[in-house]
mmCIF file as gemmi writes it, N, C-alpha and C atoms, coordinates in Angstrom:
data_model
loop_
_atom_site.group_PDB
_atom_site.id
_atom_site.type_symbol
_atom_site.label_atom_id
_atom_site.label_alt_id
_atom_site.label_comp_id
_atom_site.label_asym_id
_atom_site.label_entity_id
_atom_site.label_seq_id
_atom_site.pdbx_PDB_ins_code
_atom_site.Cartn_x
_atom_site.Cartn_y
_atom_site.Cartn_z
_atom_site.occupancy
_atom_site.B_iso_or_equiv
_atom_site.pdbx_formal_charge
_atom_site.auth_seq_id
_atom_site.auth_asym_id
_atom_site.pdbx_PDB_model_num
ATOM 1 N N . UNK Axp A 1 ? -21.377 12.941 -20.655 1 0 ? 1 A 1
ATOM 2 C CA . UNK Axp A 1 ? -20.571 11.783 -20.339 1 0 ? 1 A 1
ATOM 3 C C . UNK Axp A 1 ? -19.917 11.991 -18.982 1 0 ? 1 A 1
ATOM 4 N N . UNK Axp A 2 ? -19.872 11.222 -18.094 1 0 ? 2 A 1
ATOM 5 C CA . UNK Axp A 2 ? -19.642 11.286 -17.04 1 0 ? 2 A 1
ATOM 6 C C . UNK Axp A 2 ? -18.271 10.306 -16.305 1 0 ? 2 A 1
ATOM 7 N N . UNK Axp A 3 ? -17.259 11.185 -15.911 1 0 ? 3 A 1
ATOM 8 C CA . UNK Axp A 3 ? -15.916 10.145 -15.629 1 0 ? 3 A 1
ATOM 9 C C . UNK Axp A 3 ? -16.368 8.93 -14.628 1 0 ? 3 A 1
ATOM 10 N N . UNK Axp A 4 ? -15.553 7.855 -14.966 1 0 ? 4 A 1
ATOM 11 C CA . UNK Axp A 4 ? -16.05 6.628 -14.19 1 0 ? 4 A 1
ATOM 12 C C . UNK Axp A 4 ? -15.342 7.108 -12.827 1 0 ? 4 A 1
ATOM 13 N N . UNK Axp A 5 ? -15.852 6.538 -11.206 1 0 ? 5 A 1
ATOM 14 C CA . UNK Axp A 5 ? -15.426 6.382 -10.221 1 0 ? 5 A 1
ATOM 15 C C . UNK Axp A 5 ? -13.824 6.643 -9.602 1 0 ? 5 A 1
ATOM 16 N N . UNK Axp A 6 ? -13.294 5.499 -10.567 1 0 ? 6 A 1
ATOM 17 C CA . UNK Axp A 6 ? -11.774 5.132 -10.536 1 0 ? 6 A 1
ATOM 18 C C . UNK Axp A 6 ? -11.121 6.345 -10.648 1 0 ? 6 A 1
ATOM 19 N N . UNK Axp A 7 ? -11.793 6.616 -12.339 1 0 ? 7 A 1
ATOM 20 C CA . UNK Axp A 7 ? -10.575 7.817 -12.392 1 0 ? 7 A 1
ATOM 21 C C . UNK Axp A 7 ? -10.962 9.137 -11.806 1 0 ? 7 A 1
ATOM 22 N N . UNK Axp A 8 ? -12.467 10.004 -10.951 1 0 ? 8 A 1
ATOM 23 C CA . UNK Axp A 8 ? -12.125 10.816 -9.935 1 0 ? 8 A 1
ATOM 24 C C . UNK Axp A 8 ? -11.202 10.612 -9.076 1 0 ? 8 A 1
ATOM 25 N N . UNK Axp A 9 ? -11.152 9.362 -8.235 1 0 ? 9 A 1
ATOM 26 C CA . UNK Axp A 9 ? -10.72 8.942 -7.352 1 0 ? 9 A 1
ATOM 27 C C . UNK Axp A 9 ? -9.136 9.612 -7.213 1 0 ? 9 A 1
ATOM 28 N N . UNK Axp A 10 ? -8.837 8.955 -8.598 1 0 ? 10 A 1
ATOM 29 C CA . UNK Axp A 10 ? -7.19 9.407 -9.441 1 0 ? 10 A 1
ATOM 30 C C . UNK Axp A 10 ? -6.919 10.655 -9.103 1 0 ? 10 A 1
ATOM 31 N N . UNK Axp A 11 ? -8.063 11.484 -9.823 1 0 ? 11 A 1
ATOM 32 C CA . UNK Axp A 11 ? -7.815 12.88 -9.735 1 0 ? 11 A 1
ATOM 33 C C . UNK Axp A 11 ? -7.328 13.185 -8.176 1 0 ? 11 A 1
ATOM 34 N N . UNK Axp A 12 ? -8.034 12.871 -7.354 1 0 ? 12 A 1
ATOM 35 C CA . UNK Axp A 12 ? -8.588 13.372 -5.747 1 0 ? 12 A 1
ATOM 36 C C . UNK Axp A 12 ? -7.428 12.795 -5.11 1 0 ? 12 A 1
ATOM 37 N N . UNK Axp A 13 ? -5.804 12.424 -5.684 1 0 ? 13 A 1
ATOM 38 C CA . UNK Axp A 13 ? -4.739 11.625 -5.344 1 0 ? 13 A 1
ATOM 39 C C . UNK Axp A 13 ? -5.031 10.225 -5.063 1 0 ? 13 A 1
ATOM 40 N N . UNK Axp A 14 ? -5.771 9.03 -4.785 1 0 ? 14 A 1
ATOM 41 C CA . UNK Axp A 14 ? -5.717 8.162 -4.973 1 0 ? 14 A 1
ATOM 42 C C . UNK Axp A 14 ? -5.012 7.155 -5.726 1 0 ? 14 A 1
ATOM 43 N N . UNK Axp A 15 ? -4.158 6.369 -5.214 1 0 ? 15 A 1
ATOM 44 C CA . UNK Axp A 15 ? -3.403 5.788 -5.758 1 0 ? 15 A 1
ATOM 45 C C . UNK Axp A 15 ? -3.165 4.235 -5.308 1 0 ? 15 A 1
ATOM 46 N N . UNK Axp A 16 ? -2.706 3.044 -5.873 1 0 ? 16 A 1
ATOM 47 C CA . UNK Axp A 16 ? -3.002 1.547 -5.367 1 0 ? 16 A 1
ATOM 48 C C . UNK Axp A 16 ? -2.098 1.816 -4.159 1 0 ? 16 A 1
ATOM 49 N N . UNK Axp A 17 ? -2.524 0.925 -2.661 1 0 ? 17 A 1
ATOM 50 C CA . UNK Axp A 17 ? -1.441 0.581 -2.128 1 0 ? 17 A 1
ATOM 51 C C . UNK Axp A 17 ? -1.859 -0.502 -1.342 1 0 ? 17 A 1
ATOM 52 N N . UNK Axp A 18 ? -0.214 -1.097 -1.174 1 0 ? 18 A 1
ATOM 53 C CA . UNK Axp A 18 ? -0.243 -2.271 -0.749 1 0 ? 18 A 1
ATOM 54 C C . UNK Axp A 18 ? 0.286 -2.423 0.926 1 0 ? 18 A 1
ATOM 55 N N . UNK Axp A 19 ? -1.032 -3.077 1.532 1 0 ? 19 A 1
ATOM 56 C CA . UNK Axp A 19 ? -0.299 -3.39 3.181 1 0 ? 19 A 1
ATOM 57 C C . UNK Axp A 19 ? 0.086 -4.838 3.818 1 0 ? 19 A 1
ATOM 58 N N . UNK Axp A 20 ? 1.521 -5.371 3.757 1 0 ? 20 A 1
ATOM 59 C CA . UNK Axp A 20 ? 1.702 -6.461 4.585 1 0 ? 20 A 1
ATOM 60 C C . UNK Axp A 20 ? 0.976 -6.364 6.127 1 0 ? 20 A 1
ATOM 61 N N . UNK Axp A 21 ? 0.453 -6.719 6.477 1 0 ? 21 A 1
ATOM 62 C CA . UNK Axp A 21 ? 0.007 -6.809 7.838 1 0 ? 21 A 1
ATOM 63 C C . UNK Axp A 21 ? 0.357 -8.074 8.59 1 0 ? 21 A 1
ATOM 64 N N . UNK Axp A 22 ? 1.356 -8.139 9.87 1 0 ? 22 A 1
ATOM 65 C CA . UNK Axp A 22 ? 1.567 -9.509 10.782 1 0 ? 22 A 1
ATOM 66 C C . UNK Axp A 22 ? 0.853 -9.146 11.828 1 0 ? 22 A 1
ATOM 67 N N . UNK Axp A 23 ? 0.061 -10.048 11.995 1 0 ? 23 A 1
ATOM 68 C CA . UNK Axp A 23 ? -0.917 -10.532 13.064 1 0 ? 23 A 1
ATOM 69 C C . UNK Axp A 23 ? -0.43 -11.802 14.069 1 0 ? 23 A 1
ATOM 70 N N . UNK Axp A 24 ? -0.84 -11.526 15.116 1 0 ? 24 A 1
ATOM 71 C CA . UNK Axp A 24 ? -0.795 -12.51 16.135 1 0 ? 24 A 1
ATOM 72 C C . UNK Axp A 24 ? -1.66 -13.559 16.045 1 0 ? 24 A 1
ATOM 73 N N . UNK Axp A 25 ? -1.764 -15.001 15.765 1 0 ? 25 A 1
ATOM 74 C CA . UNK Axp A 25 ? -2.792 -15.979 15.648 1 0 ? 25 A 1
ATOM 75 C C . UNK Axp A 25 ? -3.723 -15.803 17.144 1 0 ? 25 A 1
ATOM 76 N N . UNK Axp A 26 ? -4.402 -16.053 17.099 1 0 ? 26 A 1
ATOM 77 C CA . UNK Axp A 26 ? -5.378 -15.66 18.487 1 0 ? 26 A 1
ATOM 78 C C . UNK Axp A 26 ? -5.46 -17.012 19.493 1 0 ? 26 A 1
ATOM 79 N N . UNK Axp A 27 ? -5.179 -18.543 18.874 1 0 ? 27 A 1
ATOM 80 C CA . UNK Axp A 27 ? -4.989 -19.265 19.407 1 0 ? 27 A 1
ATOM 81 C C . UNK Axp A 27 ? -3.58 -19.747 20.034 1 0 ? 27 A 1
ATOM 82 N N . UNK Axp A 28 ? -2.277 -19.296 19.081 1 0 ? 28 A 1
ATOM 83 C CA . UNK Axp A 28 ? -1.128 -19.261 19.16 1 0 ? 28 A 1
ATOM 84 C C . UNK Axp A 28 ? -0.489 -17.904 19.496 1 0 ? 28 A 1
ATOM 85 N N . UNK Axp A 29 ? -0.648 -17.214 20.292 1 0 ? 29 A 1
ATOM 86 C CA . UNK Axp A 29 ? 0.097 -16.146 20.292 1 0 ? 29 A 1
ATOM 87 C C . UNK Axp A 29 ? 1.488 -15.433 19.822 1 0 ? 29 A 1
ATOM 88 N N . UNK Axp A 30 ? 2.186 -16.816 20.116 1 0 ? 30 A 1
ATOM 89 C CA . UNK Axp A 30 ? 3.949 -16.837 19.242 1 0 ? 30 A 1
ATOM 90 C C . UNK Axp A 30 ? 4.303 -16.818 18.046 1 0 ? 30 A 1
ATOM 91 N N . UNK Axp A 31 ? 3.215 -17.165 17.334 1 0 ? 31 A 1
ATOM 92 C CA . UNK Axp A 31 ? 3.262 -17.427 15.783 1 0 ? 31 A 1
ATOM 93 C C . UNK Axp A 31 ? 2.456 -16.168 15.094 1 0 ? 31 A 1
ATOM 94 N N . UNK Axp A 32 ? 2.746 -15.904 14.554 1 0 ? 32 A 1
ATOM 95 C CA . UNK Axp A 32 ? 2.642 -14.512 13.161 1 0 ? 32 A 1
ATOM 96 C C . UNK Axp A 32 ? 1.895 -14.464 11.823 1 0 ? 32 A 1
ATOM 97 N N . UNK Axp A 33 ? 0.945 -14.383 11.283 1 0 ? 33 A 1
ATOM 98 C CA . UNK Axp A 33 ? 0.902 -14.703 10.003 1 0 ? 33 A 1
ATOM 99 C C . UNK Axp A 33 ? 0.412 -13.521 9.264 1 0 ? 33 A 1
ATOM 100 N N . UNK Axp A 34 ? 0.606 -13.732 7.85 1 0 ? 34 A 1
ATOM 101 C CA . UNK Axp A 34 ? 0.996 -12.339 7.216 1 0 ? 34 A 1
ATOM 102 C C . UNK Axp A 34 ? -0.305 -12.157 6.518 1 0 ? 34 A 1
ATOM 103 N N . UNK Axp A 35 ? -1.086 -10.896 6.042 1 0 ? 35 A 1
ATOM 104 C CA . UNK Axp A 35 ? -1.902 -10.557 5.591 1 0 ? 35 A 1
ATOM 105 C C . UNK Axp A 35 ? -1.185 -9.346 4.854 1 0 ? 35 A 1
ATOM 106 N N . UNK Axp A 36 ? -1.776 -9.275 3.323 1 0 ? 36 A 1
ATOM 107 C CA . UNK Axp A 36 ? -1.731 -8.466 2.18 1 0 ? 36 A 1
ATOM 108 C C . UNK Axp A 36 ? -3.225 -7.974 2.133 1 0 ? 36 A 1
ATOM 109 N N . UNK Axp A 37 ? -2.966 -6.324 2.129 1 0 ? 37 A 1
ATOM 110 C CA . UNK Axp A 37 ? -4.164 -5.535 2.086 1 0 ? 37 A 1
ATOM 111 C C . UNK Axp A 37 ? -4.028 -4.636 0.553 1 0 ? 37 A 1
ATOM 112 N N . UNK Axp A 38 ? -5.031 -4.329 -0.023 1 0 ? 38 A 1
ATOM 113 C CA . UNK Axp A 38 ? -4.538 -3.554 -1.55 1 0 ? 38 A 1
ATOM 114 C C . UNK Axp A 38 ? -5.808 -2.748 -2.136 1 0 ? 38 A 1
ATOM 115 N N . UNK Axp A 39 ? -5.747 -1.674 -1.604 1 0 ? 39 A 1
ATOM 116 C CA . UNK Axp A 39 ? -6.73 -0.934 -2.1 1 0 ? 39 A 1
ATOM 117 C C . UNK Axp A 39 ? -6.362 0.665 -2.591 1 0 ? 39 A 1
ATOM 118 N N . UNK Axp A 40 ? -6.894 1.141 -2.977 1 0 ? 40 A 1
ATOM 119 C CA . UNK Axp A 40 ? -6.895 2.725 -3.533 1 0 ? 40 A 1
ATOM 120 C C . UNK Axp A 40 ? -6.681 3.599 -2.412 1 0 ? 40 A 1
ATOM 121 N N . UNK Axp A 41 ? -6.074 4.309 -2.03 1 0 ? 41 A 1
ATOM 122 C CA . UNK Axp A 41 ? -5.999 4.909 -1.252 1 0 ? 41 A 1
ATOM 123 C C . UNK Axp A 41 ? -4.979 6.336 -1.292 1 0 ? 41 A 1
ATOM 124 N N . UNK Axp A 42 ? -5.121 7.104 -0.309 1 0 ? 42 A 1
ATOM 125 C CA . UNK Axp A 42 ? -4.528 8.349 -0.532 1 0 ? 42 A 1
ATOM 126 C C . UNK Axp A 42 ? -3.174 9.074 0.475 1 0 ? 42 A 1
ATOM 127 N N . UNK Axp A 43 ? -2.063 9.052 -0.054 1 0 ? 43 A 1
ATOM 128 C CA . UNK Axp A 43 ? -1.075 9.297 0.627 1 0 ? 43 A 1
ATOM 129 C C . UNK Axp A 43 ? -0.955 10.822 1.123 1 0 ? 43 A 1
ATOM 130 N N . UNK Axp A 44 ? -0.376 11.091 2.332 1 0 ? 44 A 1
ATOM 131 C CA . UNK Axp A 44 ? 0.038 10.434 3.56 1 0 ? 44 A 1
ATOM 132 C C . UNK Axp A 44 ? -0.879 10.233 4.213 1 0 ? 44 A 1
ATOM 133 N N . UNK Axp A 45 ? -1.932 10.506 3.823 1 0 ? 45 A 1
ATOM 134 C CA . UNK Axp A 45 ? -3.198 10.414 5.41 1 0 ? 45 A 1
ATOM 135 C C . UNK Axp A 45 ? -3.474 8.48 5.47 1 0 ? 45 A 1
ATOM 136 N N . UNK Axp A 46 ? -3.652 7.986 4.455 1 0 ? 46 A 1
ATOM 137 C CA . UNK Axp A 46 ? -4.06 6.451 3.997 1 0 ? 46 A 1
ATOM 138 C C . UNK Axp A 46 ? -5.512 5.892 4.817 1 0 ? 46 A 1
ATOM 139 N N . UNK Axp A 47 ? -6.564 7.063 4.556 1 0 ? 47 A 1
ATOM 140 C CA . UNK Axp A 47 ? -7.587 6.498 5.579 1 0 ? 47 A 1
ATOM 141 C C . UNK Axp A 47 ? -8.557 5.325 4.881 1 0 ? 47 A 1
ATOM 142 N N . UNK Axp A 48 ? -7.879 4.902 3.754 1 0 ? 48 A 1
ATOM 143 C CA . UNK Axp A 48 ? -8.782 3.664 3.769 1 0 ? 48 A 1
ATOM 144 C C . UNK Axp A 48 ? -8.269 2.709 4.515 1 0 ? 48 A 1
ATOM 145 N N . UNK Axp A 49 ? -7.167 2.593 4.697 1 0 ? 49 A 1
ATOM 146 C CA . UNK Axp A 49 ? -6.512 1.552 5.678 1 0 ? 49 A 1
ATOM 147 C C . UNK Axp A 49 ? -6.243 1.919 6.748 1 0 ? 49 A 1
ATOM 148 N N . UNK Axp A 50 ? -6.569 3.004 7.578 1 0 ? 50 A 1
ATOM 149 C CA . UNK Axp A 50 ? -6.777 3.478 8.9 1 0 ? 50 A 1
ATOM 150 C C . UNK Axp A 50 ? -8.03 2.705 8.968 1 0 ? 50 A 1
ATOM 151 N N . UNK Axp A 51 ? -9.167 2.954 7.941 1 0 ? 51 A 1
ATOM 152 C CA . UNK Axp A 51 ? -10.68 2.236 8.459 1 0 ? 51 A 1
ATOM 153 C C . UNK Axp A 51 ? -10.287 1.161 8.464 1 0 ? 51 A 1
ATOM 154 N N . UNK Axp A 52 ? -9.803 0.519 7.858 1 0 ? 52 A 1
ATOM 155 C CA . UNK Axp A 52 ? -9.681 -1.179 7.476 1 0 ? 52 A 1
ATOM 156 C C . UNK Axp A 52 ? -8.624 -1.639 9.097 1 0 ? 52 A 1
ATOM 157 N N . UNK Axp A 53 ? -7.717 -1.184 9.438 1 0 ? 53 A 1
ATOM 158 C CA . UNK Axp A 53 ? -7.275 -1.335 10.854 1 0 ? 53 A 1
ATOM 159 C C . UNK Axp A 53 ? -7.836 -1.457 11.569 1 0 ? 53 A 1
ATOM 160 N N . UNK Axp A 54 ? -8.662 -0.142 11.914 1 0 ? 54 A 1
ATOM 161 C CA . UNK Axp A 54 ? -9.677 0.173 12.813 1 0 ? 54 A 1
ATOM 162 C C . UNK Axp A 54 ? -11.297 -1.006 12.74 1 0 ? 54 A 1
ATOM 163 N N . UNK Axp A 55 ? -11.465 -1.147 11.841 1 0 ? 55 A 1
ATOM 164 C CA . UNK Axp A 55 ? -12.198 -2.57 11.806 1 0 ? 55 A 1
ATOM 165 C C . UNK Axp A 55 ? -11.408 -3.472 12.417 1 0 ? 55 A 1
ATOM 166 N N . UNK Axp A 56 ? -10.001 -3.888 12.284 1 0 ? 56 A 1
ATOM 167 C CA . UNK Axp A 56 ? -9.403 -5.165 12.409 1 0 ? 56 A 1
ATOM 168 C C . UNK Axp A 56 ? -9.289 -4.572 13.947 1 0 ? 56 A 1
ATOM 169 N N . UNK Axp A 57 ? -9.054 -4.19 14.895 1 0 ? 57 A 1
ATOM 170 C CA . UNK Axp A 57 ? -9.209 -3.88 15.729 1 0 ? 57 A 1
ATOM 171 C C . UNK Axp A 57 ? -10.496 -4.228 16.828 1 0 ? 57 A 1
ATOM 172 N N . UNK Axp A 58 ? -11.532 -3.541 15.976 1 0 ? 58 A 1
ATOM 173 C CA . UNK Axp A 58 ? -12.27 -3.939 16.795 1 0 ? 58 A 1
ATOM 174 C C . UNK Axp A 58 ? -13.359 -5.186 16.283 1 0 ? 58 A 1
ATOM 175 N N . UNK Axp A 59 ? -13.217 -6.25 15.163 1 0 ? 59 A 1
ATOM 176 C CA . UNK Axp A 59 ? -13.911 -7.003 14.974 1 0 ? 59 A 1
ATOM 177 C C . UNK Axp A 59 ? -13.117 -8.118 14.818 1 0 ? 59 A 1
ATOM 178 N N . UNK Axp A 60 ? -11.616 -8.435 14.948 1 0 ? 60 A 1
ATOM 179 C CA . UNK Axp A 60 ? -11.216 -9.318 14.832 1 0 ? 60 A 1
ATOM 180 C C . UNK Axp A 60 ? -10.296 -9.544 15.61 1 0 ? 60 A 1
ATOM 181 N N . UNK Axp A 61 ? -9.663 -10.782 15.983 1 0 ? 61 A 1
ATOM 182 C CA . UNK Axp A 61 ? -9.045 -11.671 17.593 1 0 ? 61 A 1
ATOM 183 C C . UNK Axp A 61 ? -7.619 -11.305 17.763 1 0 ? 61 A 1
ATOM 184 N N . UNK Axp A 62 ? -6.885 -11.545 16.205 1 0 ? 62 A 1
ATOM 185 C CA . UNK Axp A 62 ? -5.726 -11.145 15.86 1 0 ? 62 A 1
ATOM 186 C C . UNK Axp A 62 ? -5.157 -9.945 15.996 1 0 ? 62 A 1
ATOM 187 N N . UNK Axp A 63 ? -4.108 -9.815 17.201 1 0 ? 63 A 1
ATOM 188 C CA . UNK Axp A 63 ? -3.817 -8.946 17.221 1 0 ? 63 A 1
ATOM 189 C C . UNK Axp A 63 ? -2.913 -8.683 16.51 1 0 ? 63 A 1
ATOM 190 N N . UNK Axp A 64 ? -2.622 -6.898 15.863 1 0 ? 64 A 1
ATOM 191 C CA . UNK Axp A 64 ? -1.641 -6.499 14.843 1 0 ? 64 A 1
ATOM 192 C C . UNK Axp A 64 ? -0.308 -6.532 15.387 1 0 ? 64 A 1
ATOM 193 N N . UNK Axp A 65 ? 0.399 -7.026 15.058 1 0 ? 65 A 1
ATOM 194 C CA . UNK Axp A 65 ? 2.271 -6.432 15.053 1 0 ? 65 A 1
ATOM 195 C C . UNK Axp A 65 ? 2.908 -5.725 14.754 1 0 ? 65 A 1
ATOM 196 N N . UNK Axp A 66 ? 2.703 -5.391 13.653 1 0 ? 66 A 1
ATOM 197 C CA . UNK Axp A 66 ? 3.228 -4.427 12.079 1 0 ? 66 A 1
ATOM 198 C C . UNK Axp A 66 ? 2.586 -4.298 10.952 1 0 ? 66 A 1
ATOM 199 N N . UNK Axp A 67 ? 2.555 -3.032 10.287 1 0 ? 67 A 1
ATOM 200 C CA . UNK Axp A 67 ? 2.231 -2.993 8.926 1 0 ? 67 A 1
ATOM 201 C C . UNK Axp A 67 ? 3.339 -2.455 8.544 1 0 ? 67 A 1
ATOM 202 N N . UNK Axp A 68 ? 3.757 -3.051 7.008 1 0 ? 68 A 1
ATOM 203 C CA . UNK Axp A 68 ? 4.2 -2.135 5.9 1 0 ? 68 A 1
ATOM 204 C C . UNK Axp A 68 ? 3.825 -2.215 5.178 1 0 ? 68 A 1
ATOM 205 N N . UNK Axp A 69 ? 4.027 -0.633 4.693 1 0 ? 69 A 1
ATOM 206 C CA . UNK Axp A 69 ? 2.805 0.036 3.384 1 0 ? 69 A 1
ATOM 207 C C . UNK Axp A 69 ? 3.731 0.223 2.048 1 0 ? 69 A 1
ATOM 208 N N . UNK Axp A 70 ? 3.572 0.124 1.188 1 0 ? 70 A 1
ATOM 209 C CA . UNK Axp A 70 ? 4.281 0.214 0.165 1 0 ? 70 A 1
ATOM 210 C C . UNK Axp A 70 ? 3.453 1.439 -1.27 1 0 ? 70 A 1
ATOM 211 N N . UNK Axp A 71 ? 3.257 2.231 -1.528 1 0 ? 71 A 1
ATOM 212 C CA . UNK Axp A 71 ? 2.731 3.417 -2.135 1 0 ? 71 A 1
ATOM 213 C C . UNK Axp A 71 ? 3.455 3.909 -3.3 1 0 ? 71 A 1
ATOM 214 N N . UNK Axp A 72 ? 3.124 4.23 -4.518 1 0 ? 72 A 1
ATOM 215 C CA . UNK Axp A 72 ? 3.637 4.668 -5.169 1 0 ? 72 A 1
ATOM 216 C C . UNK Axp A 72 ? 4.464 5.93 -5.149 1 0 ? 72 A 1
ATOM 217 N N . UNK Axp A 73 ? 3.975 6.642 -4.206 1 0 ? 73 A 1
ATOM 218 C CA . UNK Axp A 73 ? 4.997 7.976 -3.404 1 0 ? 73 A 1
ATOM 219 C C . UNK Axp A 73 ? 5.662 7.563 -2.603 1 0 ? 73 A 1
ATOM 220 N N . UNK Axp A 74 ? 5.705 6.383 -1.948 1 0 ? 74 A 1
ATOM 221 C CA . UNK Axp A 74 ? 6.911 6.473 -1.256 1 0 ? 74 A 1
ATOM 222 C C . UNK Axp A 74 ? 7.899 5.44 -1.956 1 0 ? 74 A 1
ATOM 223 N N . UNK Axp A 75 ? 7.712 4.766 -2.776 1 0 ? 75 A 1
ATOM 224 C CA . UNK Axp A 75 ? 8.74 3.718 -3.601 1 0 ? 75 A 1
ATOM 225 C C . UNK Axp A 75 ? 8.099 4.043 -5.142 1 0 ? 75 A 1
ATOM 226 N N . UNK Axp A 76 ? 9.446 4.499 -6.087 1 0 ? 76 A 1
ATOM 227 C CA . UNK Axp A 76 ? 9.009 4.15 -7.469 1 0 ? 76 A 1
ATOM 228 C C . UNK Axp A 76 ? 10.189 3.318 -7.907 1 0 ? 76 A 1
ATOM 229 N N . UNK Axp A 77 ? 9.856 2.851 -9.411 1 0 ? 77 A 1
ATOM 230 C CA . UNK Axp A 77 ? 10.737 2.126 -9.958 1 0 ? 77 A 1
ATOM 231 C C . UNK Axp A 77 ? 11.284 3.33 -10.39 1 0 ? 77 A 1
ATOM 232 N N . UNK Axp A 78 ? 12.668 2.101 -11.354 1 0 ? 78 A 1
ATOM 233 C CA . UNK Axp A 78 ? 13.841 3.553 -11.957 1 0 ? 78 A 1
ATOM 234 C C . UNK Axp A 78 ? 13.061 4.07 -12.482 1 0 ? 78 A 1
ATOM 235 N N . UNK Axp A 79 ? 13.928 5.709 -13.407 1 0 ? 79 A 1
ATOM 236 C CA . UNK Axp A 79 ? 13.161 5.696 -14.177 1 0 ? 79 A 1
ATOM 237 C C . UNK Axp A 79 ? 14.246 5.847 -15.063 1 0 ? 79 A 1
ATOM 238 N N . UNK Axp A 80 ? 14.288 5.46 -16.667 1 0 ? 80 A 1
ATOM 239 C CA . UNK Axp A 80 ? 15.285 5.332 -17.615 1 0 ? 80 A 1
ATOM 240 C C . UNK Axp A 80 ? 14.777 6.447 -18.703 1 0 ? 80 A 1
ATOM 241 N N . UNK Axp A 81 ? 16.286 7.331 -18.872 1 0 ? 81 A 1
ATOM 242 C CA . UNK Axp A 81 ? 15.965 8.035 -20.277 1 0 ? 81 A 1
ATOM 243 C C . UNK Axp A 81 ? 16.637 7.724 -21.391 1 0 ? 81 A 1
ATOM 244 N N . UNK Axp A 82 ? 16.668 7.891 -22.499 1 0 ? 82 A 1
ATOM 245 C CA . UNK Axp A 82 ? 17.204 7.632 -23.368 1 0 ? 82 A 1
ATOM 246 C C . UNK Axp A 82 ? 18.455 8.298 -23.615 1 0 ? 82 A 1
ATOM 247 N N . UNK Axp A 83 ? 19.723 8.325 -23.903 1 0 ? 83 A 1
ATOM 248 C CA . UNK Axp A 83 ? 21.127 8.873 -24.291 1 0 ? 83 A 1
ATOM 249 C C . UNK Axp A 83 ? 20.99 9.683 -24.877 1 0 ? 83 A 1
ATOM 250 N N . UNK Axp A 84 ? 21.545 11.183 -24.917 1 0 ? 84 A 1
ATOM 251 C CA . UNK Axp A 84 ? 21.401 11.857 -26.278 1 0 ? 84 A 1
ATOM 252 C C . UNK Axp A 84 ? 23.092 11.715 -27.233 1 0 ? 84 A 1
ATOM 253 N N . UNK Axp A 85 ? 23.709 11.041 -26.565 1 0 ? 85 A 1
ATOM 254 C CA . UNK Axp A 85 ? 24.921 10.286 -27.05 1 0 ? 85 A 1
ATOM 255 C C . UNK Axp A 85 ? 25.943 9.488 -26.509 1 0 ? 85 A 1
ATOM 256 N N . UNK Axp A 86 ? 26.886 8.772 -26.848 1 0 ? 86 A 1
ATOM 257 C CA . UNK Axp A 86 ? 27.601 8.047 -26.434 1 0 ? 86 A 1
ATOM 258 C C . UNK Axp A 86 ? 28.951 8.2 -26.502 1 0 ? 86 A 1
ATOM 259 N N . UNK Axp A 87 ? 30.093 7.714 -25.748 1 0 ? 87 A 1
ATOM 260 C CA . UNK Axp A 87 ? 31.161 7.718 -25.312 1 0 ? 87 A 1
ATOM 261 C C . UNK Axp A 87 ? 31.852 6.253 -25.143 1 0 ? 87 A 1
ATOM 262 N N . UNK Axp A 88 ? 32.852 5.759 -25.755 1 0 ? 88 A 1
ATOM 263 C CA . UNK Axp A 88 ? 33.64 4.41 -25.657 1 0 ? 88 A 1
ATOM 264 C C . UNK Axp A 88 ? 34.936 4.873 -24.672 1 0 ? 88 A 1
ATOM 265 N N . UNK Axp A 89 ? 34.863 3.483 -23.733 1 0 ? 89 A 1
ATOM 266 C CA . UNK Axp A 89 ? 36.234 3.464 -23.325 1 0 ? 89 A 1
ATOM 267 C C . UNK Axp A 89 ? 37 2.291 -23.506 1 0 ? 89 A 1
ATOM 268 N N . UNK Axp A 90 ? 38.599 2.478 -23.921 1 0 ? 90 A 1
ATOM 269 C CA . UNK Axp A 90 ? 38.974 1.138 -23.955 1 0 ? 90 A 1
ATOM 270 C C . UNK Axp A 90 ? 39.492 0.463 -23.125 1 0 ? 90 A 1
């Protein structure tokens, strides 16, 4: 039996992440519009979205402004434990 794709990937640190990308309209230069990128990828190096830049770079008009990356290593939610007891105040 052989592990599916995904979860090597897992193993090999792969993890979802998400890239806002603002671009320059190519006809409008002043105006901005936002692109969401979301793929598997591996923190800190993030070379699936180094390639995916590096494409946008050289195959498309829009020039970049900014990315932010959002990663499960660099933002988690809380995390909540349970009480092992309680205390009242009045």
């Amino acid at each position: 039996m052989c592990a599916s794709p995904t979860f090597r990937r897992q193993l090999e640190g792969y993890s979802l992440t998400t890239a806002e990308i603002l671009y320059h309209l190519p006809d409008h230069p002043h105006l901005l519009q936002s692109f969401v990128w979301q793929h598997h990828d591996r923190f800190p190096e993030f070379p699936e979205l180094r390639r995916f830049l590096a494409f946008w770079h050289e195959a498309l008009d829009g020039p970049v402004h900014s990315v932010k990356i959002a990663h499960s290593r660099l933002i988690k939610p809380a995390e909540f434990r349970a009480a092992a007891g309680e205390f009242r105040l009045h």
